[in-house]
C-alpha positions as CSV (number, residue, x, y, z in Angstrom):
1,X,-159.2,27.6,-77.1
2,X,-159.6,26.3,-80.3
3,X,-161.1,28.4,-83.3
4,X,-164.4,26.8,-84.1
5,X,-164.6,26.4,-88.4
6,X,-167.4,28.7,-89.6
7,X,-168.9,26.4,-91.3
8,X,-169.0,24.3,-88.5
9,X,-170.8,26.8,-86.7
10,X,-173.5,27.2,-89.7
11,X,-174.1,23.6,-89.4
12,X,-174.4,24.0,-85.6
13,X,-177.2,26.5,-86.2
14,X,-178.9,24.6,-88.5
15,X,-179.4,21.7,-86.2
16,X,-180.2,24.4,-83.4
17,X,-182.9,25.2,-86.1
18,X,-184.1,22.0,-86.9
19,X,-184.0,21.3,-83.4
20,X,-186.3,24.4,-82.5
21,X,-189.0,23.5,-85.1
22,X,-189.4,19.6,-84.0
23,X,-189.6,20.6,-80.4
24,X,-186.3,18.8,-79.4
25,X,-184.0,19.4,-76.6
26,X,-180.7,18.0,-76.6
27,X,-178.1,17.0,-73.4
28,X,-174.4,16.9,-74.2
29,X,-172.1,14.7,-71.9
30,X,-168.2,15.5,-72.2
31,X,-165.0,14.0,-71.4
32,X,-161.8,14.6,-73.8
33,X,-163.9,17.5,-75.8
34,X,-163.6,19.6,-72.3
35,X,-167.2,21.5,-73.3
36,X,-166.5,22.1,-76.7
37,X,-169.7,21.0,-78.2
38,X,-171.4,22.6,-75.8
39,X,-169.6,25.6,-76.7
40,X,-170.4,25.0,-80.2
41,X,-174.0,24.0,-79.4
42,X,-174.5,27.3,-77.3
43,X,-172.8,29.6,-79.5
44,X,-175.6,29.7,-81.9
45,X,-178.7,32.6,-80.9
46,X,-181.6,30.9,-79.6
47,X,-179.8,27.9,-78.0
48,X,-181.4,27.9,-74.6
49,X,-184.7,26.5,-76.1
50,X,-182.8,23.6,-77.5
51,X,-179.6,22.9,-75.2
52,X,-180.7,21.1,-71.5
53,X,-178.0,20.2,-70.2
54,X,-174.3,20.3,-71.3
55,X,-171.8,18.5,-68.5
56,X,-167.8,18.2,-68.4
57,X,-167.3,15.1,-67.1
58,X,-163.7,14.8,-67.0
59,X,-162.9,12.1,-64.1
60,X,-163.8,8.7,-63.8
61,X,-165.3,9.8,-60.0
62,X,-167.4,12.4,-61.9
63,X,-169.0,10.2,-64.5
64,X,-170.1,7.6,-61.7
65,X,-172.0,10.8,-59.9
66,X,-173.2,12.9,-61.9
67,X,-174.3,10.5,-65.0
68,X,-174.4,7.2,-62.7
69,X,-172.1,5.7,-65.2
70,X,-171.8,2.0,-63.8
71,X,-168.4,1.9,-61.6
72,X,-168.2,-2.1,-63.2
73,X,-168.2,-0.6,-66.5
74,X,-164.9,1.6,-66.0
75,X,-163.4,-1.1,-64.4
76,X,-163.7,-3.7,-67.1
77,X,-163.7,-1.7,-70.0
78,X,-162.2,1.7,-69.1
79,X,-163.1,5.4,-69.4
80,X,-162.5,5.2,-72.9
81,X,-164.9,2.4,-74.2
82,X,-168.5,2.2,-75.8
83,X,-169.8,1.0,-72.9
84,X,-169.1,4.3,-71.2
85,X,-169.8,6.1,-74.0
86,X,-173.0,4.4,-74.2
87,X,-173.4,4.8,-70.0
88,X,-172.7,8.7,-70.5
89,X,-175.5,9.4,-73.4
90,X,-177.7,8.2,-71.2
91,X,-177.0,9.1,-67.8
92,X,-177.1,12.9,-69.5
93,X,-180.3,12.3,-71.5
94,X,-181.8,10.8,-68.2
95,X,-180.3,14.0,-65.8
96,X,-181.1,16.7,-68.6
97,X,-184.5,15.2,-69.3
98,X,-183.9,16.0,-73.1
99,X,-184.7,14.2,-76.1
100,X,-181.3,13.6,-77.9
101,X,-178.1,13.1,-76.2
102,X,-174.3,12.5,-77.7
103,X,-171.6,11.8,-75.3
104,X,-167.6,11.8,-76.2
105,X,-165.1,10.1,-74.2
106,X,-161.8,9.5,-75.8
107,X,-157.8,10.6,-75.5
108,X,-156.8,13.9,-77.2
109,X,-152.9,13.0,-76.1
110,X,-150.4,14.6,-76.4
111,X,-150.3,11.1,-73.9
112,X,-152.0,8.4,-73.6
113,X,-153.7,7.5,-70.3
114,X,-151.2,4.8,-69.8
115,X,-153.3,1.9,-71.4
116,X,-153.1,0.1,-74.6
117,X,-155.4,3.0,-75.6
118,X,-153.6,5.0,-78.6
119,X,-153.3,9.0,-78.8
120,X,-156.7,10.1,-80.9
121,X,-158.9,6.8,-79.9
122,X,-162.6,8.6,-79.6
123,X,-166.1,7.0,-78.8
124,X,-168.7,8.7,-79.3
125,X,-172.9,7.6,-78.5
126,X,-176.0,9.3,-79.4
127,X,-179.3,8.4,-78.5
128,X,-183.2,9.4,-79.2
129,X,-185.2,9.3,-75.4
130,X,-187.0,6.2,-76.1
131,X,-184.5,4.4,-78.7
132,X,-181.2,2.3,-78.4
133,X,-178.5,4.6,-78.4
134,X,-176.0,4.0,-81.4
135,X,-172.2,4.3,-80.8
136,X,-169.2,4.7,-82.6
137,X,-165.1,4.2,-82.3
138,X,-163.1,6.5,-84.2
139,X,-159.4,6.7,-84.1
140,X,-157.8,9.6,-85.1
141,X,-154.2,8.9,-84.9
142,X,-151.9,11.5,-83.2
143,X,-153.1,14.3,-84.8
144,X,-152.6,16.7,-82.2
145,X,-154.9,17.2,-79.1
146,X,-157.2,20.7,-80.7
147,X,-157.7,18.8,-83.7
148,X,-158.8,15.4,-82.2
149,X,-161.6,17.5,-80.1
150,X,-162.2,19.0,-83.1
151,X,-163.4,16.2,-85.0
152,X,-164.4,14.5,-82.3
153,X,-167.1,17.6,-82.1
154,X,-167.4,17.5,-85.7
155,X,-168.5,13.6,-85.3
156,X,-170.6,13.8,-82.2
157,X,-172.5,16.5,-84.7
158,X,-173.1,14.6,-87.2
159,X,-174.5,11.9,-85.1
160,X,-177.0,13.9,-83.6
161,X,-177.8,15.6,-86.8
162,X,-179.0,11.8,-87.4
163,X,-181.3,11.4,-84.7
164,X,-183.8,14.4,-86.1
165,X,-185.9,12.0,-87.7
166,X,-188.0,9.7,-86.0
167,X,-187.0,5.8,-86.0
């Protein structure tokens, strides 16, 4: 498991916070970060009136069920695309019924999934309920698989930390 930075984990409460007094929920959908914002999310006392939903969706099978991901979208793009990443955020905003949703989908090696898809490539989408979700690619490099979660977290935090205000 990898040791969360504590100033992460202030920052995490702080958006838990922020959360609480606008009345916002949030849904998390996962793929390389294996629950780890959730983890972070729910970590923080008093969670459960923001967090909805927080999914693993680790398999290509999984994101088509449980976050209705479009089977076309894998197969032209790949798991790890915007498209999906964009699919993800929200199929879990949709199945949490929250307000903000961030989804991660990327490679945290120590392989690559035997595509032209490098070690450390990361795309991560956010959206508002009601807005066009935003999405971003961030690469990494072969940093090691606990530190490309990590700032893949760190990232998908940041993001949602964006949504707070209002468009």
């Amino acid at each position: 498991m990898i040791a969360l930075d504590p100033a992460l984990v202030a920052r995490a409460a702080e958006f838990i916070a922020a959360c609480t007094r606008a009345q916002l929920t949030v849904a998390v959908a996962e793929s390389c970060t294996g629950g780890l914002m959730s983890a972070l999310l729910t970590d923080v006392p008093g969670a459960s009136a923001v967090v909805k939903l927080g999914v693993v969706t680790y398999s290509n099978e999984s994101k088509v069920s449980m976050l209705k991901v479009p089977q076309h979208a894998l197969d032209e793009h790949g798991a790890v695309s915007a498209q999906v990443a964009i699919a993800m955020a929200q199929g879990v905003i949709a199945a949490g019924g929250a307000h903000l949703a961030a989804s991660i989908t990327g490679i945290a090696g120590p392989l690559s999934d035997n595509t032209s898809k490098p070690v450390g490539l990361v795309y991560i989408a956010a959206v508002r309920r009601g807005q066009q979700p935003g999405v971003q690619r961030f690469q990494f490099g072969a940093i090691g698989r606990d530190k490309v979660r990590a700032e893949s977290v760190i990232a998908a935090l940041t993001m949602l930390e964006g949504l707070l205000q209002p468009a």
